[in-house]
C-alpha positions as CSV (number, residue, x, y, z in Angstrom):
1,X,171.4,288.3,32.5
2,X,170.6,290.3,29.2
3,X,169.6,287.1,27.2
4,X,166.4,286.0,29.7
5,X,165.6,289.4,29.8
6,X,165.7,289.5,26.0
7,X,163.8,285.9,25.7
8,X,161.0,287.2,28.7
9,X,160.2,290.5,26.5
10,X,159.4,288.1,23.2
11,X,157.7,285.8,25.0
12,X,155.4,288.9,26.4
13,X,155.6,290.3,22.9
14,X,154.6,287.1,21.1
15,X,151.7,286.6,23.6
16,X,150.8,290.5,22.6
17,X,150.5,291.8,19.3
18,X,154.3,292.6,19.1
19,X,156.8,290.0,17.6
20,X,160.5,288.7,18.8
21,X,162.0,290.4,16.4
22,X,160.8,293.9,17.2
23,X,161.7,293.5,20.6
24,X,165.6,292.5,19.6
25,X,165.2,295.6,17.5
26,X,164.6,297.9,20.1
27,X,167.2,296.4,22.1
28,X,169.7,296.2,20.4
29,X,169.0,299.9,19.2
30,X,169.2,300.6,23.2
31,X,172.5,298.4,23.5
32,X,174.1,300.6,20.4
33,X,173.1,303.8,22.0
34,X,174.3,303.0,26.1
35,X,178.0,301.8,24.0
36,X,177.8,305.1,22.2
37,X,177.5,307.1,25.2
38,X,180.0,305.3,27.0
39,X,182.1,306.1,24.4
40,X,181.3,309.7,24.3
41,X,182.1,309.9,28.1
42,X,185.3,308.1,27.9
43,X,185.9,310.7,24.8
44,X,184.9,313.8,26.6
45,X,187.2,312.9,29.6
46,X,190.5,312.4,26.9
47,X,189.7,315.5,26.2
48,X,189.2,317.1,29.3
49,X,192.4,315.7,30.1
50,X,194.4,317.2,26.5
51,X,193.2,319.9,27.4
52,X,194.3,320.6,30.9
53,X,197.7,319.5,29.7
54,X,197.8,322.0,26.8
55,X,196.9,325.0,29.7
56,X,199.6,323.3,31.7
57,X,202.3,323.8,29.2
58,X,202.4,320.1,27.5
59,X,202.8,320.1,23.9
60,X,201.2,317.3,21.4
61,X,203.2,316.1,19.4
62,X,201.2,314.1,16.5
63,X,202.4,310.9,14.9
64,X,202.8,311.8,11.3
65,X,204.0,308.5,10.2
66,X,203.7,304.6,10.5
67,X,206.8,304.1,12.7
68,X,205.9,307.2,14.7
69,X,202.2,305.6,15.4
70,X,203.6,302.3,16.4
71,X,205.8,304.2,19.0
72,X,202.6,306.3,20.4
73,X,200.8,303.0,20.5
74,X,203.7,301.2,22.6
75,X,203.1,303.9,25.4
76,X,200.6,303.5,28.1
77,X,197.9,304.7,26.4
78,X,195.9,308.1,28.1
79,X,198.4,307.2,30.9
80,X,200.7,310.1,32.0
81,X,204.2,308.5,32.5
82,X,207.3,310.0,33.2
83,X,211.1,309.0,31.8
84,X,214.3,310.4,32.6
85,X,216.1,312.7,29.5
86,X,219.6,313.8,30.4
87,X,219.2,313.8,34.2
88,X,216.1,315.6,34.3
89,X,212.2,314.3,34.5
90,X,210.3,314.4,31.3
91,X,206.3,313.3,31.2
92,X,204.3,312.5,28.4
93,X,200.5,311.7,27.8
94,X,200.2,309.2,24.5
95,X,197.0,309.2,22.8
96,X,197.1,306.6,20.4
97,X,193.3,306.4,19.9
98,X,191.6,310.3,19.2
99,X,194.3,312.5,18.6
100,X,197.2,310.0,17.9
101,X,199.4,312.1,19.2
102,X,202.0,312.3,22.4
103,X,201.8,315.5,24.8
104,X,205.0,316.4,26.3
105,X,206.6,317.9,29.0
106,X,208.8,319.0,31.9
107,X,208.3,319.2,35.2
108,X,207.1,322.8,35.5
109,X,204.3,321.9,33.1
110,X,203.9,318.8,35.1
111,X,203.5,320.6,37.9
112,X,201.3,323.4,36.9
113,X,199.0,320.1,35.3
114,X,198.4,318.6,38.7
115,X,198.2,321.9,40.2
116,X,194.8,322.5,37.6
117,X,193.6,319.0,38.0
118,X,193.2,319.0,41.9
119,X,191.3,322.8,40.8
120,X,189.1,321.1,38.7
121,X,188.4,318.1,40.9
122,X,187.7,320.4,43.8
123,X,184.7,322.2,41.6
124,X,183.5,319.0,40.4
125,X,183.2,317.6,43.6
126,X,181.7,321.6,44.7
127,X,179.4,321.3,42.2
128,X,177.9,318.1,43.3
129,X,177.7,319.1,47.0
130,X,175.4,322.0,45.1
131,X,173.7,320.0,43.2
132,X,172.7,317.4,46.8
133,X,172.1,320.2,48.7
134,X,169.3,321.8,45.6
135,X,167.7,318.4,45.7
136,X,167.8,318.3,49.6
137,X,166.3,321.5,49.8
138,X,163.3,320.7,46.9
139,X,162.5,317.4,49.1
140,X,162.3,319.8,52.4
141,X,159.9,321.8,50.5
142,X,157.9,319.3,48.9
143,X,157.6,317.5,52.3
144,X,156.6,320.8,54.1
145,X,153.5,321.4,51.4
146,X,152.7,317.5,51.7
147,X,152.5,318.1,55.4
148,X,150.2,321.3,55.5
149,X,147.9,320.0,52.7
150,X,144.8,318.2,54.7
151,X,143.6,317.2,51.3
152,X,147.0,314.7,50.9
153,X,146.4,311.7,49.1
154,X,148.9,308.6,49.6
155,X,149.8,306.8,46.7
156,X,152.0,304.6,48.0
């Protein structure tokens, strides 16, 4: 899909006063920035995440050394998992990746984390209800002017 797309632009910009290789320039200056914010999504999230664990009570515990990095790496990374430690329910977060670290904790913390994440989903998801509703409510307007303005044009 991206490579016709690619080979239609430096036909257009060959034909114009452009060249092909301006037009790989600029996209693959586009392609570098979309990955970059993709990655500073997916970052922002891990850290939305570490950080509701922290309020919950979890504790990071970094990996220091080699061996301690390969054993952060064997967990399901930004996956919160659970394992059993004397009869009782332990959970851990393992960030191999940005903080290379493991947050730990029991199941009070564990508790109090979901108990802030369905919080915070719940506002997200308020805050887009808001944000719908804003939009709604500028269309209504914007409709209502159109309507009363006998000077309308209609561009489309």
């Amino acid at each position: 899909m991206i490579r016709p797309l690619v080979a239609a632009l430096c036909v257009t910009a060959v034909i114009g006063t452009g060249g092909c290789s301006t037009v790989r320039r600029v996209f693959d200056t586009t392609r570098t920035y979309l990955g970059t914010a993709q990655a500073d999504a997916a970052r922002q999230r891990v850290l939305e995440t570490e950080s509701t664990l922290s309020a919950a009570g979890f504790h990071p515990v970094p990996a220091k050394r080699a061996a301690e990095l390969s054993h952060v790496s064997s967990l399901p990374p930004l996956e919160l998992s659970y394992y059993i430690d004397n009869g009782r329910f332990r959970y851990r977060f393992a960030d191999p990746e940005f903080c290379r670290c493991v947050f730990e904790g029991d199941q009070a913390a564990y508790q109090t984390y979901e108990r802030l994440r369905i919080a915070a989903e719940k506002e997200r998801s308020d805050r887009q209800a808001a944000q719908i509703r804003r939009e709604a409510d500028q269309q209504t307007a914007l409709d209502s002017v159109t309507a009363l303005n006998p000077l309308r044009f209609n561009w489309f």
